[in-house]
N, C-alpha and C positions, 0 to 999 in steps of 0.2 A: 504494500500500500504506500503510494508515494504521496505526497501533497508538498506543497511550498511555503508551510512554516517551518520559521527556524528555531532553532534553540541557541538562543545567545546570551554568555554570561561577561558579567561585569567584575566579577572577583578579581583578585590576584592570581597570578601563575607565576610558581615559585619550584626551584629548586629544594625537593626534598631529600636531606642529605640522612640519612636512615640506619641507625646503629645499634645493633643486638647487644644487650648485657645482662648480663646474671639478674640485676637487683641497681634501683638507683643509689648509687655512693651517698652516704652521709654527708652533708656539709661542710666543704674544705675538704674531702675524701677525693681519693680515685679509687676508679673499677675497670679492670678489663673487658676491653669490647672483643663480642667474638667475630662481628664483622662489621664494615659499611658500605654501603650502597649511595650513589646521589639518583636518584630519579625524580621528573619533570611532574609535581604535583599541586595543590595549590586548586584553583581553576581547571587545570588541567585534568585533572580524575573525571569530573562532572562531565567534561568535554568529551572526554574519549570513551565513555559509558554511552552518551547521548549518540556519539557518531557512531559506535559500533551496533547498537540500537535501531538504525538506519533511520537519525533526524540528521537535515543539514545543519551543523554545528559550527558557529562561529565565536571568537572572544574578543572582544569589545573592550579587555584592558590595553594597559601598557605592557610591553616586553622590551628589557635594556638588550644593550650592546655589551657581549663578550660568552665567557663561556656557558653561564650560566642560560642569559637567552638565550643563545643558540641551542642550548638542548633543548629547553622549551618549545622553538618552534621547531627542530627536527620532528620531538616526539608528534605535536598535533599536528603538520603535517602527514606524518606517515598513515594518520586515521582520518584524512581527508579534512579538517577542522581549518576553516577559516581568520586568520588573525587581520582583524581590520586594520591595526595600525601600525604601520613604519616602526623599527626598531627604534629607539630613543637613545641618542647618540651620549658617548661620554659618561653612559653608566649603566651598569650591568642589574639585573632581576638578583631581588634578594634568596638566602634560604632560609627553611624553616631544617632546624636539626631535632631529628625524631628518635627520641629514647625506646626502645620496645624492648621489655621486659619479657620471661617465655609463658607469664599468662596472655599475653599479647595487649596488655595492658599499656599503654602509648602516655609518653610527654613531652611537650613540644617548646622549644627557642626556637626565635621565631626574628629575622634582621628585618631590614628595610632597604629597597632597595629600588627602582624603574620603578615598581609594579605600583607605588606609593605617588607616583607624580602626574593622578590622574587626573584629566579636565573634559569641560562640554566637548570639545571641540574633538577629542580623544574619541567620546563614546558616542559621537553622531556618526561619526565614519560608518559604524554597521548598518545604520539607516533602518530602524525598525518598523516596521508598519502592523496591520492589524493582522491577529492571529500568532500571528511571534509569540513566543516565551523567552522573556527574559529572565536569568537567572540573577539573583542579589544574595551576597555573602552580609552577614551583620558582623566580618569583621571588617569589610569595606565601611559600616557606618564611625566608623573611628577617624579623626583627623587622619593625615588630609585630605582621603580621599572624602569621607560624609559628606562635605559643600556640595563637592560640581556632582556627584551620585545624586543629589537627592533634588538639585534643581534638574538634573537633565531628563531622572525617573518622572516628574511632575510635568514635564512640557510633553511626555511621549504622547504619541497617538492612540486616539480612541479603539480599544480592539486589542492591546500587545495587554498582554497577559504578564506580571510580576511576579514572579516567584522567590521568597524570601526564604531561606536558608539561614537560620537565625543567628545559630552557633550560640557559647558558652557565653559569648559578650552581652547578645540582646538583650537580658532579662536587666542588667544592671548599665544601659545605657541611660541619658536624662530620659524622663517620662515622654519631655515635649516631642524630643526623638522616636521614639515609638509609637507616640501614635502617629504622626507625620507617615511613616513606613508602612502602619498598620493600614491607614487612610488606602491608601498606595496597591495594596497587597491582594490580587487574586488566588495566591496559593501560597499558605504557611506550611514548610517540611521540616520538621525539625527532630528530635528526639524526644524519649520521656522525662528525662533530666531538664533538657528546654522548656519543655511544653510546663511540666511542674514550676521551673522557675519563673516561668511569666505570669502563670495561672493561678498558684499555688494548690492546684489539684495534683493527687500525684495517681490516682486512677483516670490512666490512659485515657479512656472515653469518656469523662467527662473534661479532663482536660482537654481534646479536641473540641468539643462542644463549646468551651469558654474559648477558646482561642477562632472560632467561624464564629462568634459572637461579638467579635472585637473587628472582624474583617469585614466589608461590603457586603451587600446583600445576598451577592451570587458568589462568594469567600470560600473556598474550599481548602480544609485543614488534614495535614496528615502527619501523624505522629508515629515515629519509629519504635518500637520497642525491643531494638537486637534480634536475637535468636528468635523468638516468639513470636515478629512479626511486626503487622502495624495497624493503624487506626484509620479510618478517613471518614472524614466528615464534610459530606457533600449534600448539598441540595435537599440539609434539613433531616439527612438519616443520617446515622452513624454506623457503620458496618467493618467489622474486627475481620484483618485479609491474616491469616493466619501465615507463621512464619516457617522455613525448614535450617530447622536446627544444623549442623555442620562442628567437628570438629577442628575448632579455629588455630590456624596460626599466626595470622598477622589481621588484626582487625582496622588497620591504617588505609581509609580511603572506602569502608564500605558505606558510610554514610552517603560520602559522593557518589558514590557508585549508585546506589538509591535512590538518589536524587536526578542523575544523569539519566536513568534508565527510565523513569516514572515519568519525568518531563517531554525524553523524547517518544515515549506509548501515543501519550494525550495528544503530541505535534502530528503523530501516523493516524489519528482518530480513535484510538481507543478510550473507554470508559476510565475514570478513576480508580477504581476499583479494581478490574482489570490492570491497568498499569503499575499497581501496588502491586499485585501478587507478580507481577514481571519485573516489579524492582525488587519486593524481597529474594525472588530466584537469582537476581543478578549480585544480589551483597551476599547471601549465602553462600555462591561460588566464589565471589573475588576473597570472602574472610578463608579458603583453605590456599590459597595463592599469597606469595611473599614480595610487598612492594605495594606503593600507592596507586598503581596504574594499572590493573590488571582485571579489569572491568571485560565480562566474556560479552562474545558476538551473538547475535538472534539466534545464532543457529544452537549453539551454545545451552541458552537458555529455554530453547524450542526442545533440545532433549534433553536436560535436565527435568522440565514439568512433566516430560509425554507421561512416566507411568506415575505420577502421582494426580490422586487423584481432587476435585474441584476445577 
């Protein structure tokens, strides 16, 4: 099923620089790492989920000049993904360095670098029109990118679809900020831990409920809850898409992955609901895969579901 909405995100894309250890070191400690990785994540996860997914996928941040962006845009190139803007000369995409522990339990430093120096004139390059889904990180709502994000998100045209990705920040951003976002917001994906934080419900469904209750009319919420699945809350029902458990080893990037995967369903015309049980298939496979970017293809996730049943 082809059609001609996009999937375009506005986040960062950052080098994730990714390193196996025992146990995080005590303060002033060190601990031997048993390995490290750098891979293109960030933005990128969502991107290459979405593309592999078969939506046209674009990114509508910045990417610096040097090694870092260059891996950035090798990897979304290689999955067809669109980068609207010109490298940004004279300085390179920051990283995020990713401690994973062997419950697969993730902690992240986190630089600044390109991806931080974004403006209007940056994110009109994708040129979004109606039906698009645009994708929004809440950790883009942080200086300095928040300014030109949140006037360029308010001028878009009638019809592109917002999709806010809230992250661990939203809940404790100014009030006046969230609801500004909230105003904004066709579709909240977030986690139970988000959703609880914002809502202060910590049962799933009803925190989907409070949080399409804070959205537009026609606001559709969906709350992850790991292994077990997730929540959506759409057009006034709320319906539990249950999850497939996987013994995990790297849990880094299935959220994106979930998010990339659900976004680009809805862009092909699939139902919400339906989309959810195709992005919880696509984070259950990427959490047995090692690395941020490892988001499987339709075909992938076509026979992962075939004998299970729903």
């Amino acid at each position: 099923m082809a059609t001609d909405r996009r999937v375009i995100h506005t986040a960062q894309a950052l080098v994730d620089v990714v390193v196996e250890v025992p146990a995080l070191p005590e303060r002033g400690q060190n601990v031997m790492a048993a390995s490290m990785t750098r891979y293109a994540g960030g933005a990128v996860t969502t991107l290459l989920a979405a593309a592999r997914s078969g939506a046209s996928a674009v990114h509508a941040g910045v990417v610096g000049t040097g090694p870092n962006g260059d891996l950035v845009r090798e990897v979304l190139a290689a999955d067809g993904v669109v980068v609207a803007t010109p490298p940004l000369p004279d300085l390179d995409t920051g990283v995020c360095v990713v401690l994973v522990e062997p419950t697969a339990e993730r902690t992240f430093v986190t630089t600044l670098g390109a991806e931080r120096r974004l403006t209007v004139a940056a994110l009109d390059r994708c040129a979004p029109r109606p039906g698009d889904l645009v994708c929004v990180s809440g950790y883009s709502l942080l200086e300095p990118t928040r300014d030109p994000l949140l006037a360029w998100l308010e001028a878009l045209p009638v019809g592109v679809l917002v999709v806010v990705d809230p992250g661990a920040v939203f809940a404790s951003l100014p009030a006046e900020v969230r609801d500004r976002v909230l105003a904004l917001t066709s579709v909240w994906t977030g986690n139970a831990e988000e959703a609880a934080a914002l809502t202060g419900a910590a049962e799933i469904e009803r925190a989907a409920e409070l949080v399409a209750a804070r959205l537009p009319d026609d606001g559709v919420a969906v709350v992850r809850d790991g292994a077990r699945g997730c929540v959506v809350r759409a057009g006034g029902r709320t319906v539990v898409v249950p999850g497939f458990p996987q013994h995990a080893v790297d849990t880094n990037g299935a959220g994106d992955t979930h998010t990339g995967t659900l976004v680009a369903e809805v862009a092909r015309g699939a139902g919400w609901v339906e989309a959810a049980r195709r992005a919880n298939a696509a984070g259950a496979i990427t959490v047995t895969r090692r690395g941020p970017s490892t988001a499987p293809d339709r075909g992938e996730i076509d026979a992962f579901l075939a004998n299970r049943p729903g």
